[in-house]
C-alpha positions in Angstrom: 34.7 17.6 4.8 34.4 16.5 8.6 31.9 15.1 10.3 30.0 14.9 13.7 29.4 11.6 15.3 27.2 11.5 18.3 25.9 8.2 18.9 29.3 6.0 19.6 29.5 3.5 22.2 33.4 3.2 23.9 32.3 -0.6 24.0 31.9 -0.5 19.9 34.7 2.0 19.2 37.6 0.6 19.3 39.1 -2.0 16.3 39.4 -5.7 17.2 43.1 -5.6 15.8 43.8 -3.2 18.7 41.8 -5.4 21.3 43.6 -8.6 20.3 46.9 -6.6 20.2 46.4 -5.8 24.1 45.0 -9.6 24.6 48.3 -11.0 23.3 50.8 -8.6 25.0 48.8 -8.7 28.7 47.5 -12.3 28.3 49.8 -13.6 31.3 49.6 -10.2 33.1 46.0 -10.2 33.5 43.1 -12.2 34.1 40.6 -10.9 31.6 43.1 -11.1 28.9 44.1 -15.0 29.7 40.9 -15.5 30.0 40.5 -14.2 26.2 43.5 -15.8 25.1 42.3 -19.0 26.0 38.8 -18.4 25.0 40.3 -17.4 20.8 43.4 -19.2 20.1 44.0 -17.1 17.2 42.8 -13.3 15.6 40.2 -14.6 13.2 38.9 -16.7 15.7 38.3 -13.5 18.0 37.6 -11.2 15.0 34.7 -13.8 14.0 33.2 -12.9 17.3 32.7 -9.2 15.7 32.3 -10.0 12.9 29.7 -13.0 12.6 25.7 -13.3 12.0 24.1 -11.9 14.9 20.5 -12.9 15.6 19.0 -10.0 16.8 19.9 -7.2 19.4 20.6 -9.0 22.2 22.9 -11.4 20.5 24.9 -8.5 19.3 25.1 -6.6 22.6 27.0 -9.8 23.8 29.9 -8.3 22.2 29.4 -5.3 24.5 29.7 -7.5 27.3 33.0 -9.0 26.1 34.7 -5.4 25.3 33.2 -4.0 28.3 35.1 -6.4 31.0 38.3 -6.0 28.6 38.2 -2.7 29.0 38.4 -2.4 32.7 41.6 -3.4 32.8 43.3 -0.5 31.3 40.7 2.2 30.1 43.2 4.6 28.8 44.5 2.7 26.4 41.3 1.6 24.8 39.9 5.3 25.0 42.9 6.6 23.5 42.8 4.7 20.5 39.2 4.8 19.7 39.1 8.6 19.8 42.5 8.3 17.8 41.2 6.5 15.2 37.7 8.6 14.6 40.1 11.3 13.9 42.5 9.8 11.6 40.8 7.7 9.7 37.0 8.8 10.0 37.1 12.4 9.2 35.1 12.7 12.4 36.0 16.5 14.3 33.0 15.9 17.3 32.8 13.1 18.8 30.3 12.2 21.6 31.6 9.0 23.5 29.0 7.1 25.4 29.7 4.0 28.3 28.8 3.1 31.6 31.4 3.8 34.3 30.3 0.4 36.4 30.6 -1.6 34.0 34.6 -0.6 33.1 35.2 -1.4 36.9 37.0 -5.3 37.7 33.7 -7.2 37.9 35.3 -9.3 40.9 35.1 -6.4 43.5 32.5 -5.7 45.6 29.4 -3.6 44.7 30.5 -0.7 46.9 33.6 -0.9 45.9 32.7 -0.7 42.2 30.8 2.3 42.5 33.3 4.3 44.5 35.8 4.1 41.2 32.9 5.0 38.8 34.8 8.5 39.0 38.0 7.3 38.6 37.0 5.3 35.4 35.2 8.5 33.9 38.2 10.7 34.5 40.4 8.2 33.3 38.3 8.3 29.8 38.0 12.3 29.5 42.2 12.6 30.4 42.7 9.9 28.0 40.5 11.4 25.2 43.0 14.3 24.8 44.6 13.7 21.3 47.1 15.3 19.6 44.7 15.4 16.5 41.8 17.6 15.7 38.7 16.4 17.0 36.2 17.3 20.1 34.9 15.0 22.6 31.9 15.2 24.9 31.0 12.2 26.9 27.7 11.0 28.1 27.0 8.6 30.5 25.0 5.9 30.3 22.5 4.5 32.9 21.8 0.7 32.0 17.9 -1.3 31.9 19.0 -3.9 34.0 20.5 -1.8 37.0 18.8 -0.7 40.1 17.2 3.1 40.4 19.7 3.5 43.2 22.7 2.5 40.8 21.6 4.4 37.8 21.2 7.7 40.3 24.5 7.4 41.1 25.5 7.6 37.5 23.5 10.7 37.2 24.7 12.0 40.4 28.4 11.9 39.1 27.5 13.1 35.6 25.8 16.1 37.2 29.2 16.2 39.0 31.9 16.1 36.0 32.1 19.2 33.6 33.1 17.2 30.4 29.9 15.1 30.9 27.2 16.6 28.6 24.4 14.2 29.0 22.6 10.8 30.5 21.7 8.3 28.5 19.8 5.2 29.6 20.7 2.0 27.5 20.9 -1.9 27.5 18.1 -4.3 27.3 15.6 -4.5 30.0 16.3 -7.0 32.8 14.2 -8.3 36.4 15.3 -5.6 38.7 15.6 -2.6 36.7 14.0 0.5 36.4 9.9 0.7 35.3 9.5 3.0 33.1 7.9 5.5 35.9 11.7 5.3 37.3 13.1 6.1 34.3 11.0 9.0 34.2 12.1 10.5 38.1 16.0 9.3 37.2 15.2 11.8 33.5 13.8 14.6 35.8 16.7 14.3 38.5 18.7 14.5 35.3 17.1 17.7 34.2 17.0 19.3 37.6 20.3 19.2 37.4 21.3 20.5 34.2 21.9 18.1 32.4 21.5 16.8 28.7 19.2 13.4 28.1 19.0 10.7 25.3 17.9 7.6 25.3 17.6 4.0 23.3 14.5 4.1 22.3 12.1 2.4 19.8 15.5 0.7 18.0 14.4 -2.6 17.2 11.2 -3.0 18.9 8.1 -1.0 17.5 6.4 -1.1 21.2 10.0 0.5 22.9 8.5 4.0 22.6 7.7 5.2 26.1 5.8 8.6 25.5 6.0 9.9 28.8 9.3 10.3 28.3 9.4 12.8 26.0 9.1 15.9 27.6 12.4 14.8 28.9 13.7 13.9 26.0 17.1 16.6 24.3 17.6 13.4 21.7 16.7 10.1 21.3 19.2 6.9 20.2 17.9 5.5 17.0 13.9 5.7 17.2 13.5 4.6 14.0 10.6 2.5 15.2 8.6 5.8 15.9 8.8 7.3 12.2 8.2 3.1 10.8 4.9 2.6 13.2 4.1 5.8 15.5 4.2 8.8 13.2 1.6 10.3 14.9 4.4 11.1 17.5 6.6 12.8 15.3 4.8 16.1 15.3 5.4 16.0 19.3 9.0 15.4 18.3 9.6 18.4 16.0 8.0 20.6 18.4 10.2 19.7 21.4 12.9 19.6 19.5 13.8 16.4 20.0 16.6 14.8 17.2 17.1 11.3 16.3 20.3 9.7 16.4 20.5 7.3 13.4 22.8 4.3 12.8 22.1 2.6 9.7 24.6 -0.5 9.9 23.9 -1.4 13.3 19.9 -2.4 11.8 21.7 -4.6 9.5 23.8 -6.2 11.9 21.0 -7.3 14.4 18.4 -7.6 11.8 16.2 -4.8 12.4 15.8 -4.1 8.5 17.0 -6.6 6.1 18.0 -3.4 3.4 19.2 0.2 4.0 16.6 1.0 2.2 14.0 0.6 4.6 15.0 3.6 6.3 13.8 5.7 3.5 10.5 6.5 5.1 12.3 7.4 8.5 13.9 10.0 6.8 10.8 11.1 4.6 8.7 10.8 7.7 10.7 12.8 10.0 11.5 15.6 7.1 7.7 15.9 6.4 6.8 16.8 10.2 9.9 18.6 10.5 12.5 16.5 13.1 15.9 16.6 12.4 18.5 13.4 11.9 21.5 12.9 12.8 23.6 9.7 11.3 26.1 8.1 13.8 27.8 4.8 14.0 27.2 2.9 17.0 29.6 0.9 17.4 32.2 0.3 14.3 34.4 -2.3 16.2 31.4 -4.3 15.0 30.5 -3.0 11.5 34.2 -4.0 9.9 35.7 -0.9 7.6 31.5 -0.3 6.1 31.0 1.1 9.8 33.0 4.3 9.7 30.5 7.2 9.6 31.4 8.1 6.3 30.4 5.1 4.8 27.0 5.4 6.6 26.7 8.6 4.9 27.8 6.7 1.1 25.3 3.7 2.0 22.2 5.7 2.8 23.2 7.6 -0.4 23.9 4.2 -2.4 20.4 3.3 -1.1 18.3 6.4 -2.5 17.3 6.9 1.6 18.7 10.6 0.2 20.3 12.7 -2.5 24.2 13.2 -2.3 23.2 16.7 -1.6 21.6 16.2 1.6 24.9 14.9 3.2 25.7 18.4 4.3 22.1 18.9 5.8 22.3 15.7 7.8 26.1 16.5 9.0 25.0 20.4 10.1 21.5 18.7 11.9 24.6 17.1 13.6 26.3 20.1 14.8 23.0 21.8 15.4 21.6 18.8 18.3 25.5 19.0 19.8 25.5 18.6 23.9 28.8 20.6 24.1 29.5 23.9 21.9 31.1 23.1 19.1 34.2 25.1 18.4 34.4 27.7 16.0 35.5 26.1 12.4 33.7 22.8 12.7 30.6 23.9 12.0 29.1 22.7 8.6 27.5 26.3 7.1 
């Protein structure tokens, strides 16, 4: 069978093999690459960098930053590959690529300058996503914590502005300078007013990251598996707005949210019980090795008794069902 994956970060998508390939072939070409080169001097040194202990969220979202500056030196390439490989060798037919335009433009420009190719960047990615394999691609757009309202409106502005952009999504962890959560709300609402999609990282690691007020803006929300572990009495509200979780089991491993899979079996009892609907997604499997492809998440929630082997199909269709883009006909779990 095939499945949906709507939680994947371009920053976590693509293999380290690939990355280092570029590193080594471009090191003397460009300055991100040398910089690499001379940073790993060999593949397991750089792979170690995915693959390591990572302390907690924060820690493994340095990663992001390393990908992330890579990555604006030749977008296509990277984009190319990742939706490539979620085709070939993931079984994945709808894919939902998430990243933040600014942050694949050459850090060493000018603000101004950096947000004038936030356009370029994005259709760069969507011309780039065209495979020859089978597999659909929506993108989203992510506004980022640490930016200013002004910058994250102009994110929204040119997702409003792009037909192959579904949705906003706000990510990152919070820095001095970014949006209060009152700004989130108006930058959700400008969102809306325009037509717009929404998710947003929510209530991941932190049981406090919940935000309420945001929920009437809410079409998804990234993870929130905090809500279902320590604020069930918002779940209700959930159900009857709608609103689906995006779920990524490895990625609570990896930055030591839970210490077993396990632990998620409540989330998924919880959110059954009061009626809001799951979806399981990967993240980021650049940093999850070969256990991060979306249908090991599937076998390892299984494996862990979080639910039957018979629920796979409910949790791939819940999938289908929370989609930002119609899905075409024939990909649809019945």
């Amino acid at each position: 069978m095939n499945f949906p994956d709507l939680h994947r970060h371009l920053g976590g998508a693509t293999h380290p093999r690939i990355l280092w390939g570029y590193i080594t072939r471009h090191g003397i070409h460009t300055a991100e690459s040398a910089r690499l080169q001379a940073r790993f001097a060999t593949y397991e040194d750089f792979k170690h960098e995915f693959d390591r202990p990572f302390k907690d969220l924060d820690d493994y979202l340095t990663v992001h930053h390393l990908v992330e500056a890579l990555q604006a030196e030749d977008i296509p390439y990277f984009t190319h590959r990742a939706v490539r490989g979620a085709a070939v060798f993931e079984s994945v037919d709808y894919l939902e690529l998430r990243f933040n335009p600014y942050k694949r433009t050459p850090a060493s420009l000018p603000d101004a300058e950096r947000r004038a190719l936030m356009g370029e960047v994005t259709r760069q990615v969507i011309l780039a996503a065209r495979t020859e394999f089978p597999i659909q691609t929506a993108f989203i757009l992510c506004m980022d914590r640490g930016f200013t309202p002004q910058l994250n409106r102009a994110i929204v502005e040119l997702a409003a502005q792009t037909p192959e952009v579904v949705a906003i999504d706000l990510a990152g962890p919070y820095q001095p300078g970014g949006p209060t959560p009152s700004e989130w709300r108006e930058l959700y609402e400008a969102a809306k007013a325009k037509g717009l999609k929404t998710t947003a990282h929510l209530a991941e690691s932190d049981p406090e990251d919940v935000h309420p007020q945001l929920l009437p803006l809410l079409d998804r929300i990234g993870h929130g598996i905090q809500i279902a572990l320590h604020h069930a009495e918002l779940l209700p509200e959930l159900a009857e707005r709608r609103i689906c979780l995006e779920v990524c089991p490895m990625t609570y491993l990896r930055t030591n949210t839970l210490r077993d899979i396990a632990e998620l079996r409540p989330v998924f009892e919880r959110c059954q019980h009061a009626g809001v609907e799951i979806t399981v997604a990967t993240d980021n499997p650049a940093l999850h090795g070969e256990v991060g492809k979306i249908v090991n998440e599937y076998e390892r929630l299984v494996r862990a008794d979080v639910f039957h082997f018979n629920d796979i199909l409910h949790y791939a269709a819940a999938g289908y069902r929370a989609a930002f883009s119609k899905v075409e006909s024939g990909l649809t779990v019945k």
